[in-house]
C-alpha positions in Angstrom: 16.5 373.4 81.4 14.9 370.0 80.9 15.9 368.3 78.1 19.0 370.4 77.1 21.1 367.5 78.2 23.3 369.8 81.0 24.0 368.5 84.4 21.6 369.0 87.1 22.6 369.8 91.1 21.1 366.1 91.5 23.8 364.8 88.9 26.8 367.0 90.8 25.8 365.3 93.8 25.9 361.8 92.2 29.4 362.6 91.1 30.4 364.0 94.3 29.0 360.5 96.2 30.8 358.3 93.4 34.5 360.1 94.3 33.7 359.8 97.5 33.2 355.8 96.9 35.9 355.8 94.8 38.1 357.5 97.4 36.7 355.0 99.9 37.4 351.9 97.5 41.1 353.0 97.0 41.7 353.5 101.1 40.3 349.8 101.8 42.1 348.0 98.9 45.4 350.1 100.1 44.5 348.6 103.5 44.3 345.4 102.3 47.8 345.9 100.1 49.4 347.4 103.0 48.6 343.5 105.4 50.7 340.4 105.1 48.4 337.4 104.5 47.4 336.0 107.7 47.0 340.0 109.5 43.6 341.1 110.1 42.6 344.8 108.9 39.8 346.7 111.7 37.4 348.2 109.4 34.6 350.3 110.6 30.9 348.8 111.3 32.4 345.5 109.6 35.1 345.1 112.6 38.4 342.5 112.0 38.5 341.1 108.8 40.6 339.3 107.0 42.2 340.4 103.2 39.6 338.6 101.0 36.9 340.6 103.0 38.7 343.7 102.8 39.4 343.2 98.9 35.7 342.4 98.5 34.4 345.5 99.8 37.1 347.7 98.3 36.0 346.3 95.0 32.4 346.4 95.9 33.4 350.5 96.5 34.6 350.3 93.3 31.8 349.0 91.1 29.5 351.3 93.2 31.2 354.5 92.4 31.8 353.7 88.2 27.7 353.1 88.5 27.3 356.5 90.6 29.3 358.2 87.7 27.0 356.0 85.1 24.0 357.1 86.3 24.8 360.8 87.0 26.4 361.6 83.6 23.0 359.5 81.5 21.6 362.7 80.1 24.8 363.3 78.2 27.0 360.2 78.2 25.8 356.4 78.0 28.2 354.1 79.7 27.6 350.3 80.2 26.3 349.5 83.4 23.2 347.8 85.2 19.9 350.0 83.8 19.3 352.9 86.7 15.5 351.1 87.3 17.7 347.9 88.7 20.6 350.0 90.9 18.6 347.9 93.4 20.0 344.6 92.1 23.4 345.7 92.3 23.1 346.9 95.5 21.5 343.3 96.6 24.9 342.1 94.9 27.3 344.1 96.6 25.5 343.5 100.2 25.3 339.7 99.8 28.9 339.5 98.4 30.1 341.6 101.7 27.8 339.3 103.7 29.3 336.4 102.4 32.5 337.3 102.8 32.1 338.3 106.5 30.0 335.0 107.2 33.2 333.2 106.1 35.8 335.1 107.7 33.9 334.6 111.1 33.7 330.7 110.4 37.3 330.9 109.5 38.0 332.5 112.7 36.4 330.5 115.2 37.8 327.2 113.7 41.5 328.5 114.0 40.9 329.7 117.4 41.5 326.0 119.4 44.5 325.1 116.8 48.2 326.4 117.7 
């Protein structure tokens, strides 16, 4: 019933994708736990990237999932995070922090190519 504060199948679902980016958080910051320093992790769509990469999506994940669980539980519990009418911004956030990240792991890359 609207309005009676219980959980909708549209909430469940917003729990279910926040464990899944949880789950998928843990994985990639295990990856990146798992590398010595100068080792490259192969991550999917992204490709060969170093650990600050891999540690910026796995916190990216992260923040993603504790917002999924925010926004699904806001009938009946208020936790802090970005209002639901900007999930956009955070989004933005996360991409251009990845992006970032990326940009300078590929600059990284091609400068150490010619050194021994």
């Amino acid at each position: 019933m609207p309005g009676s504060g219980a959980l909708g199948l549209v909430h469940y679902l917003g729990l279910v994708a926040a464990v899944a980016f949880f789950v998928l958080g843990l994985m990639v910051l295990w990856v990146a736990r798992h590398r010595s320093e100068g080792e490259r992790s192969v991550l999917p769509i992204v490709g060969k990237v170093g650990n600050p990469t891999t540690l910026t999506l796995g916190i990216s994940l992260l923040v993603l999932g504790y917002h999924a669980v925010a926004y699904s539980l806001l009938p009946v519990v208020t936790l802090v995070s970005v209002p639901i009418d900007r999930w956009w911004l955070l989004v933005v956030i996360c991409v251009v922090g990845l992006a970032g990240s990326v940009l300078a792991d590929r600059l990284e890359g091609e400068g150490s190519e010619g050194e021994f």
